[in-house]
C-alpha angles and dihedrals in degrees: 000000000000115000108227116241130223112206108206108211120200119236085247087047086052092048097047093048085051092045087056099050095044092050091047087051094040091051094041095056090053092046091051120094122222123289085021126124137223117200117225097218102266091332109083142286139276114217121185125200135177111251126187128187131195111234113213093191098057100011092228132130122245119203121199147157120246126204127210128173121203115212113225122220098270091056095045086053087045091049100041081052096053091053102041078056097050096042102028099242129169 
């Protein structure tokens, strides 16, 4: 029978791992074209896409990026399950 481990990170070990994560999406969101997606390991997807908008007052044309993030299936649950919680639904 296998003893299960349990693994004690150190509040410096936590805030590397984060740092890493946060610096390989940061850089794969800058290297994605438009229209493309990033998956966020199992818990969803980024998708950028390339956004303009006609200004009256100036009459100029802005151009953006706009962000969106697609929960899948695991988070949703997660989510549902936080709020049933919180507000006592069935």
């Amino acid at each position: 029978m296998l003893k299960k481990s349990t693994n004690h990170y150190t509040q410096s070990d936590l805030k590397t791992a984060y740092q890493l994560v946060q610096a390989d999406l940061f850089n794969s969101l800058l290297k994605a074209k438009s229209g493309a997606t990033i998956r966020f390991g199992n818990l969803g997807k980024f998708k950028k896409t390339e956004q303009s908008l006609s200004s009256s007052l100036d009459g100029g044309n802005h151009v953006f990026y706009k962000l969106s993030f697609k929960c899948f299936s695991q988070l949703k649950q997660a989510f549902h399950d936080q709020l049933s919680k919180k507000y006592q639904l069935r």
